[in-house]
C-alpha positions as CSV (number, residue, x, y, z in Angstrom):
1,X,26.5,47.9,-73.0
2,X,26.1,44.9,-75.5
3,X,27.3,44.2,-78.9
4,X,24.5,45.4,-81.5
5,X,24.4,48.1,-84.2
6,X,22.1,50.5,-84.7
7,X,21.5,50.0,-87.9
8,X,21.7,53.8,-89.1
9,X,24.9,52.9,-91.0
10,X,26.9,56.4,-90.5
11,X,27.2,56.4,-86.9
12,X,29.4,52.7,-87.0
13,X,28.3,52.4,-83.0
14,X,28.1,48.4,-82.2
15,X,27.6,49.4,-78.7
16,X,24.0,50.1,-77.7
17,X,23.1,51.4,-74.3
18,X,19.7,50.2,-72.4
19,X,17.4,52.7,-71.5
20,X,14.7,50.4,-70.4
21,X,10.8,49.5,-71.8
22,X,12.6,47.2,-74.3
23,X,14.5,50.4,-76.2
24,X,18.3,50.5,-76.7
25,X,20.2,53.7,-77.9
26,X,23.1,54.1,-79.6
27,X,25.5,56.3,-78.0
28,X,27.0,58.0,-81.1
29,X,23.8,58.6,-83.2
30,X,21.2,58.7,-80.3
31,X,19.2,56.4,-82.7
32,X,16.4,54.5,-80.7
33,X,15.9,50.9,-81.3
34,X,12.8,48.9,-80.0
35,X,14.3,45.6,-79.4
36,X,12.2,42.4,-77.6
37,X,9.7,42.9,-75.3
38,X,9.8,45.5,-72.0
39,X,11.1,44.5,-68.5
40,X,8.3,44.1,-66.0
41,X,10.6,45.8,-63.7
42,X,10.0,48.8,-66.6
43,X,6.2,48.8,-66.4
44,X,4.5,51.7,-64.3
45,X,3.1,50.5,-60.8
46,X,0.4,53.3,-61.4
47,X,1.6,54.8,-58.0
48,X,2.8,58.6,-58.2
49,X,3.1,61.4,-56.1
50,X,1.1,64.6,-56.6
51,X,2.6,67.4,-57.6
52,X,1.6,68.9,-53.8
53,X,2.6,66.3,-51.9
54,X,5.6,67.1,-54.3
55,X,6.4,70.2,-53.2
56,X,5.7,69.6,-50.0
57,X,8.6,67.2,-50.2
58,X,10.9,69.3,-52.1
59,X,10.6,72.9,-50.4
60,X,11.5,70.6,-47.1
61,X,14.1,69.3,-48.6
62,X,15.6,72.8,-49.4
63,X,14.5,72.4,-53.1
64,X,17.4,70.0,-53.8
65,X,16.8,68.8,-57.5
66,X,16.7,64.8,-56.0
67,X,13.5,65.5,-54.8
68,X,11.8,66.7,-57.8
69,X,9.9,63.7,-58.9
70,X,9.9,64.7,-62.3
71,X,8.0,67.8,-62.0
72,X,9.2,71.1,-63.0
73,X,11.0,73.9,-60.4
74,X,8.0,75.7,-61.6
75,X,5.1,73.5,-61.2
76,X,6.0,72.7,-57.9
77,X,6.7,76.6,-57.0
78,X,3.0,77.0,-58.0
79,X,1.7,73.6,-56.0
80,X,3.4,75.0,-53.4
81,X,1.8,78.5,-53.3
82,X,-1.8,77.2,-53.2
């Protein structure tokens, strides 16, 4: 956390978190605040898994929740079944 304010003026938070892309949030008013430019490390390699390879990885994995890769329980139930 740094020293900023959000700006809102109600919330009196002068400690915003980093959430990455450039954005910081305040954690008492959940205000988002674009500030600068992104990170590279932020920017999308345009690599991503398919939501059956997905499943493939998370039924084998005894559908532990780390292995989701931000799909659904139920998407990858259905990419599963076909």
């Amino acid at each position: 956390m740094i020293p900023y304010n959000c700006g809102s003026g109600r919330c009196g938070a002068y400690d915003m978190e980093y959430i990455g892309g450039g954005d910081w949030k305040c954690p008492n008013c959940g205000k988002i605040v674009a500030f600068g430019e992104p990170d590279e490390d932020d920017e999308d390699s345009g690599e991503s898994l398919s939501v059956w390879d997905a499943a493939d990885i998370y039924f084998s994995n005894g559908c532990d929740e780390d292995y989701m890769f931000g799909y659904t329980h139920e998407e990858l139930v259905k990419a599963h079944g076909q």
